[in-house]
N, C-alpha and C positions, 0 to 999 in steps of 0.2 A: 584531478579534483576540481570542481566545481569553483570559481571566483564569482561570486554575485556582484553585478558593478553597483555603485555605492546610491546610484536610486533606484534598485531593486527594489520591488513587490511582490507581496506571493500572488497569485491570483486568488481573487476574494468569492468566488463562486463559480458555478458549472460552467457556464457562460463562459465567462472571463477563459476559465482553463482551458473547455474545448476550443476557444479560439488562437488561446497564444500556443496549443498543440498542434493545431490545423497549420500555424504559422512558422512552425520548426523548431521549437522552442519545445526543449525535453528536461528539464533540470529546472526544479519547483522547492527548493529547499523551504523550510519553516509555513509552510502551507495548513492553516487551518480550515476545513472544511467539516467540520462535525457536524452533524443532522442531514448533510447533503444527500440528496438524491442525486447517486453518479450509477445508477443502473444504465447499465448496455452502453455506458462512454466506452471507447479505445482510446487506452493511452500504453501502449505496448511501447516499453523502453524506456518510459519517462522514469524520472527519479527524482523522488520528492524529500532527500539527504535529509539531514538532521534536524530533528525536531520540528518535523510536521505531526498535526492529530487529525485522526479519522474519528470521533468515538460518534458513535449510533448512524455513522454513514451506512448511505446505501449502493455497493458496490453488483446488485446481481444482475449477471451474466454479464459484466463488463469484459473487454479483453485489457488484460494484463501482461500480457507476456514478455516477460523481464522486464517487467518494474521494478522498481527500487522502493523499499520502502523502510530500509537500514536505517535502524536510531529512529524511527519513527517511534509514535503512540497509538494505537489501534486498537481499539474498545468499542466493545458493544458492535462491530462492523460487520454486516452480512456480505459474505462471499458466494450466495448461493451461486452454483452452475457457471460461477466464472471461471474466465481461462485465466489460469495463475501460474502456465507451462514455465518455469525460468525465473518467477519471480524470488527475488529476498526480503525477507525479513528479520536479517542477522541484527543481532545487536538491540532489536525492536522490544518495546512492550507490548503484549497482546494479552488483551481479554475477553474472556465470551463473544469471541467469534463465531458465524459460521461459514460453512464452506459447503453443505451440501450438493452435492453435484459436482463440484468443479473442479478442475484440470488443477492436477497438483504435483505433475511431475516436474522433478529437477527445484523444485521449492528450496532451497536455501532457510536454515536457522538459527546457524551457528551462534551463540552466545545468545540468544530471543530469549527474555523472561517470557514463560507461560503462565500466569496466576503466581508467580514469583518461582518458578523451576526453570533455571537455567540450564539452559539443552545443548549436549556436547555435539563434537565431529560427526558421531555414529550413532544418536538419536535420530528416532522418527518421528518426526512432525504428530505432534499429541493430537487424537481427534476434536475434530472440529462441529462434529455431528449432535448437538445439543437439541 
């Protein structure tokens, strides 16, 4: 588990982010980036733990793959055509997303409110095709 040392920051935009990723840096907990324009970033593996918000971000065609986005909040967030191969979203709140296009295998959701439908072991991933 993640220890943030005690002058932790989240990174406060694109920028900031793509650069402390470039820099080795994978573990982003409490990250608010709502309205962000994060089309076609890679941040494959990073994990932005508990209590970050995406709501009306822009994730399409980013690479994802096994992100972490556990306990997060995700609203309003396009996923169009992204690679989301391995990512989670257990635990998350999510609303009116999309996903159109994008790689959604091995997706993890276990315990994710959907619109307020908690999704068990052997749920499938509710569409995302709105």
């Amino acid at each position: 588990m993640f220890q943030a040392p005690d002058d932790y920051r989240p990174p406060a935009n694109r920028a900031e982010l793509e650069a402390r990723y470039a820099a080795g840096e994978r573990s982003f907990p409490e990250t608010e980036l709502s309205d962000a324009d994060l089309s076609g970033i890679v941040l494959d593996g990073a994990d932005f733990g508990k209590h970050s918000w995406f709501a009306d971000a822009n994730f399409t065609r980013a690479s994802l793959r096994g992100t972490s986005f556990r306990e997060c909040n995700v609203k309003c967030a396009d996923f169009s055509n992204a690679d989301l191969t391995g990512a989670t979203f257990e635990l998350a709140a999510i609303e009116s997303i999309k996903a159109t296009g994008a790689l959604r295998e091995g997706v993890k959701v276990k315990g994710a409110t959907f619109y307020g439908c908690e999704l068990g072991d052997d749920d499938e991933l509710p569409s995302w095709e709105w």
